[in-house]
N, C-alpha and C positions, 0 to 999 in steps of 0.2 A: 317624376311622379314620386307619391310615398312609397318606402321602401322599409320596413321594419325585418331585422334578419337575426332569428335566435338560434345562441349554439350554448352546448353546455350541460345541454341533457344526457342520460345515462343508465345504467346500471349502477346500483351502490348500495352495499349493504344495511343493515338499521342500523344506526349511529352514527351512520358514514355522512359524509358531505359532499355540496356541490354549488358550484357556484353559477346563475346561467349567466349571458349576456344576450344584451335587443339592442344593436345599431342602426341608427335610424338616419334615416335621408329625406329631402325631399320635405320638411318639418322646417319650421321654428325652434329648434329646441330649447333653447332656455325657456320661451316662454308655454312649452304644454307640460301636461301632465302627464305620466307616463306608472302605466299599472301592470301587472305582473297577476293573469289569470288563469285559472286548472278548469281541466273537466276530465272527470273520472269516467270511465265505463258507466253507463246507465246513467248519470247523474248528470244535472246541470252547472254551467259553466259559474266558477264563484272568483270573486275577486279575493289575489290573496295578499298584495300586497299595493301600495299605489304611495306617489311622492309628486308634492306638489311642485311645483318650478319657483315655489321660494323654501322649497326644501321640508316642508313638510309632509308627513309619514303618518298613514294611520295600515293596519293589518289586520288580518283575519284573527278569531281570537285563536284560533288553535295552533298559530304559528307564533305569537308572540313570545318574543324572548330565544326564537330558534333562527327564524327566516330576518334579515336585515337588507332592505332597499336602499340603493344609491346612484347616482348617477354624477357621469364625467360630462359637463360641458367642452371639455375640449375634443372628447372623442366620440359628442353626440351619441353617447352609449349608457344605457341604464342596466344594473346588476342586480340580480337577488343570489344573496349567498344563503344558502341552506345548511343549516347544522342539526346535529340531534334527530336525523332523519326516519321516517315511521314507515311504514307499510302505508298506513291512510295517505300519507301525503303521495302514492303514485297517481299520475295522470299527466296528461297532455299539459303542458304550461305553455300561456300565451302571452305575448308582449300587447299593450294597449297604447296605443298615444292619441289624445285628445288635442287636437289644436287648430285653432282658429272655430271652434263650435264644430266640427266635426272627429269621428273616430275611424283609426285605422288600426288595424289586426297584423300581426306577423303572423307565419304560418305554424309556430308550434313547437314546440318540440317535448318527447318524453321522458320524461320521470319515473326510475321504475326502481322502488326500494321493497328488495327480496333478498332473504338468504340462501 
């Protein structure tokens, strides 16, 4: 079965960094697409990052030039590195993989930038 597994969430000050990771199973990988999405307390769930499986990248605007998506084909593993990190950006970050016409969810994990 699909198996998407994020680690890398945290604690971390404003300014501070963080890198997540989403290992995934069970997929195609080279050929899906693979997104990286938040939901804050009260708010709806937004995409913040996404890359396509010929490598292209489109992002949220309020992350752009801080947050960078990539992915390892050999370790079926997609990354969002986080820099420049805000207060707004806390929330639950989820991994997404699209493939074969359907979508599959990891379970999550938090993001929590406070001082």
């Amino acid at each position: 079965q699909v198996q998407l597994v994020e680690s890398g969430g945290g604690l971390v000050q404003p300014g501070g960094s963080l890198r997540l990771s989403c290992a995934a199973s069970g997929i195609i990988f080279s050929s899906s697409s693979m997104g990286w999405y938040r939901q804050a307390p009260g708010k709806e769930r937004e995409l913040v990052a996404r890359i396509f499986s010929g490598s292209t990248t489109n992002y949220l605007n309020s992350v752009k030039g801080r947050f960078t998506i990539s992915r390892d084909g050999a370790k079926n593993t997609v990354y969002l590195q986080m820099n420049s990190l805000k207060p707004e950006d806390t929330a639950v970050y989820y991994c997404k993989a699209q493939s074969v016409g359907k979508d599959y969810w990891g379970q999550g994990t938090q993001v929590t930038v406070s001082s």
